[in-house]
N, C-alpha and C positions, 0 to 999 in steps of 0.2 A: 481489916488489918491494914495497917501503913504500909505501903511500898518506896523503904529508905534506900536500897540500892544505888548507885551514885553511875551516872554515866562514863563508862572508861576506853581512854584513847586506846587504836589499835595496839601503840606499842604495851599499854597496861592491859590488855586483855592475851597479848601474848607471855606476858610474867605471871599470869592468875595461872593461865595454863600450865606454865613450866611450878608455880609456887603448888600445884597440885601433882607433881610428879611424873607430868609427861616429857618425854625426852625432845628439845627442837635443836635439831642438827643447824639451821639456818635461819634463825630470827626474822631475817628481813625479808627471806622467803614466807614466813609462820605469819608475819605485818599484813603482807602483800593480799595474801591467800584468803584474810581472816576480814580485809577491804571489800572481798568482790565476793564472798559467799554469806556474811552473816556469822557471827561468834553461835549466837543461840543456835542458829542450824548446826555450826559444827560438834556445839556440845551435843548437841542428837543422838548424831550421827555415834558419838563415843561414846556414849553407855554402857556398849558389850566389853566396852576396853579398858574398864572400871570398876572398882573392887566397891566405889560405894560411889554418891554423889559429888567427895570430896578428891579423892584420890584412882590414880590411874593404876592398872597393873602393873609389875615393876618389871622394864624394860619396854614398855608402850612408846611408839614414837611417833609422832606428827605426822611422820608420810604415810605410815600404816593407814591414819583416818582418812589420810586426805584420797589415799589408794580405793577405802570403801565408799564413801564419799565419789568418786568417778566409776568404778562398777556398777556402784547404782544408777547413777546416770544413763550409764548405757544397758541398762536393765528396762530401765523409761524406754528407752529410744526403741530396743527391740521389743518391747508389750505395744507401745502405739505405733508402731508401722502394721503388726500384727492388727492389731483392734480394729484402726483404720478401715484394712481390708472386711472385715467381718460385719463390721457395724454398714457398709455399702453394702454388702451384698446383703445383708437383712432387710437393711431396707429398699431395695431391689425387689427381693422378693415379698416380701409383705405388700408391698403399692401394684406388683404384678397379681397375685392372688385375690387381692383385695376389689382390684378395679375389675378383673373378669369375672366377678363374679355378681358385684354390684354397682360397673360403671364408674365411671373416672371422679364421680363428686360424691360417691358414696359415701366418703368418710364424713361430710357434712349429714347424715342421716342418721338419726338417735337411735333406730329400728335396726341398727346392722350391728349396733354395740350392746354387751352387757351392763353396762353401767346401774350403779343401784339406783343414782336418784339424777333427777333430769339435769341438778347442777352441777352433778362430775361431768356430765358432759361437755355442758357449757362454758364452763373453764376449761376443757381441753379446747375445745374452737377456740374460743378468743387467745386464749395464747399463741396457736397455730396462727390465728389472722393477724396478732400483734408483730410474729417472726414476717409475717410475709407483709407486710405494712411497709414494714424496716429495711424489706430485702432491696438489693441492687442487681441481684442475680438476671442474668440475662433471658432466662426461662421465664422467672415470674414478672420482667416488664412485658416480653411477649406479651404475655396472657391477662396482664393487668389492661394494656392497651387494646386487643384487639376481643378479647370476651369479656374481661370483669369477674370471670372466675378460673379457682386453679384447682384442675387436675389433680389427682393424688400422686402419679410423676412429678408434678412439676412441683407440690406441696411437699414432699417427701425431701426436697433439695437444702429446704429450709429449715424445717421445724428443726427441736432440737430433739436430741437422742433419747431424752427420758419421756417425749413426748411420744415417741413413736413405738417406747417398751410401752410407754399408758397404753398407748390405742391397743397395743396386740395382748396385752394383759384384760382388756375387757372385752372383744371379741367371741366370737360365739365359737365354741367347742370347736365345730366340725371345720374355724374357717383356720385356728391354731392348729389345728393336725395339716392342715394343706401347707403350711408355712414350715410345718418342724417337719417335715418329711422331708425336707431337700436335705437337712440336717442327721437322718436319721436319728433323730431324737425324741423322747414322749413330748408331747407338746405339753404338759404339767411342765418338766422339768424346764424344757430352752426359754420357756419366762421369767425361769428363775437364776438360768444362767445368764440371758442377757440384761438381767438385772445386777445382778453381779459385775460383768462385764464395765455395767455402764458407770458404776463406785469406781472400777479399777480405769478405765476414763479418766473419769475427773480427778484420779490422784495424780494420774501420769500429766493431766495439761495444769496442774497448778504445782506438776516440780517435787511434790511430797516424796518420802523418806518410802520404800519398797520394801528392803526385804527382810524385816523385821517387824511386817504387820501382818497383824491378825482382826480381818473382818469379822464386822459382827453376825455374818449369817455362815456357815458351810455352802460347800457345790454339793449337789446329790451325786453321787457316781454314778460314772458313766457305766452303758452297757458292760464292757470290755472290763473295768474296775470289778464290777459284780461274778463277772463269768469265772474270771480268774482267782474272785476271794481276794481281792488285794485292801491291806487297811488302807482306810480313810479316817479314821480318829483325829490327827489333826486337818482335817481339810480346811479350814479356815487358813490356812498358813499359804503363802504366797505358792510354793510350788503345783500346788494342784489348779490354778489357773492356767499352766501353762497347756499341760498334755489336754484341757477342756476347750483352750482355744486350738490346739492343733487338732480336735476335732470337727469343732465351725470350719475349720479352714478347707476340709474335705472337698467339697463341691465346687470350692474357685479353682481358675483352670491354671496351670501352672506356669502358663504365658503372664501370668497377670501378677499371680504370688506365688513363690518357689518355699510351701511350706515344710518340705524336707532340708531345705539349706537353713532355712529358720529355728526347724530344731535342732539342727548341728548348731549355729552360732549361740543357741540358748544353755547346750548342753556346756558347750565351750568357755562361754561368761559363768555359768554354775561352778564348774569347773577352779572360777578363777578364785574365788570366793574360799575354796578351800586352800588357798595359799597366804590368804592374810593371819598375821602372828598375831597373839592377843586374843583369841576370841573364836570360838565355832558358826561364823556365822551362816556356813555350810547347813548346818544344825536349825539354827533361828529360821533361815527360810522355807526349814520343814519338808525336806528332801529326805524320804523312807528310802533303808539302803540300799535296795534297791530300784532307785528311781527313776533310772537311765533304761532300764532290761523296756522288752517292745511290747507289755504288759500294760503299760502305761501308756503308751502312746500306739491303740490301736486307728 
């Protein structure tokens, strides 16, 4: 199919706008705004605020999107200071469990991993070698200089995050129960939460749209969800990451991350979302009504 669409200046993508029913109090604000974010991202963003593709709901106004549009933003900011946290001390402790049990270059060792066939292996090393090749880090010139090989400490600094859910997703039973236990968690499940995790990652560092998605997998409830019989039906919806990372966050000490003030400011931004006109997005990001009660965030 041809793609005729005709490329249009800021100020003609601010008349498409207004020619579809949205209200712009400030034109040259709507120009300005529509320079440094991208039109396609804001039409996005406006979907809930839209009766179809063409038309907006009647009294929809440009600052409303531009309002959800910066909530989510700081939606990002508070999920990756979060993750941050979690995704270090994982891997903290995976390079800690891992090396006392089999020595600092054990992750070089095909016998310590589940892996099905000797090549999943081997494409996990070489990618590990390719990050630490590349690195500048002042650990891995140490050890580049003065041994020629790296520690799982000092390997850990580098590799990247999906490489380090690979290693603990093939891992041998008893060495994932040593790792999820700081977690209080079945070691089944923290594989498949920090796999989850590691999606909600990479949406937050490339900027994407939050709280209106729905991944492709569910989280399993957590002990606490089950105890108390709480739905999970939609668990795919962005809410139920949160109270899953306020439980990773258990074990960090609260010098380091203040996970009670975290979920005050999370309940707080939730919060805000139910004030934008136009749209339940309260709703979208799949918050059960009672989602705030301490059922959820045991």
């Amino acid at each position: 199919m041809e793609y005729t669409k005709p490329h249009l200046s800021f100020e003609k993508q601010v008349e498409r706008l207004q020619s579809c029913g949205l209200i712009i109090d400030d034109p040259s604000l709507a120009r300005d705004f529509l320079a440094s974010v991208n039109y396609y991202r804001f039409t996005g963003y406006a979907i809930p605020f839209m009766t179809d593709k063409e038309r907006y709901k009647p009294g929809t106004n440009f600052n409303s999107i531009m309002r959800a549009m910066c909530l989510d933003e700081q939606l990002r900011d508070l999920l990756s200071s979060a993750l941050e946290i979690v995704e270090i001390d994982f891997r903290t402790t995976f390079a800690y469990e891992h090396s006392k049990k089999y020595g600092p270059l054990g992750y070089t060792q095909i016998q310590n991993f589940n892996f099905s066939d000797r090549q999943q292996f081997d494409d996990m090393l070489a990618k590990i070698n390719f990050e630490i090749d590349k690195s500048h880090e002042l650990c891995i010139q140490h050890f580049r200089k003065k041994y020629g090989v790296f520690p799982v400490w000092a390997m850990i600094e580098v590799a990247s995050f999906g490489i380090i859910v690979k290693m603990y997703k093939n891992i041998n039973k008893e060495d994932k129960i040593a790792v999820a236990k700081r977690y209080g968690i079945v070691h089944k499940f923290l594989e498949s939460y920090m796999h989850h995790l590691l999606v909600l990652r990479n949406m937050c560092a490339h900027h994407a749209r939050l709280w209106d998605k729905q991944l492709s997998f569910g989280i399993y409830p957590l002990n606490s969800w089950r105890k108390a019989n709480l739905p999970y039906v939609e668990n795919r919806r962005l809410f139920y990451s949160f109270p899953l990372i306020y439980q990773l966050l258990k074990p960090v000490p609260q010098s380091l991350f203040n996970r009670e003030t975290w979920k005050n400011n999370v309940f707080g931004l939730l919060n805000e979302f139910q004030k934008l006109p136009g749209c339940n997005l309260f709703q979208i990001i799949g918050i059960p009504t009672n989602g705030f009660d301490d059922a959820w965030w045991e």
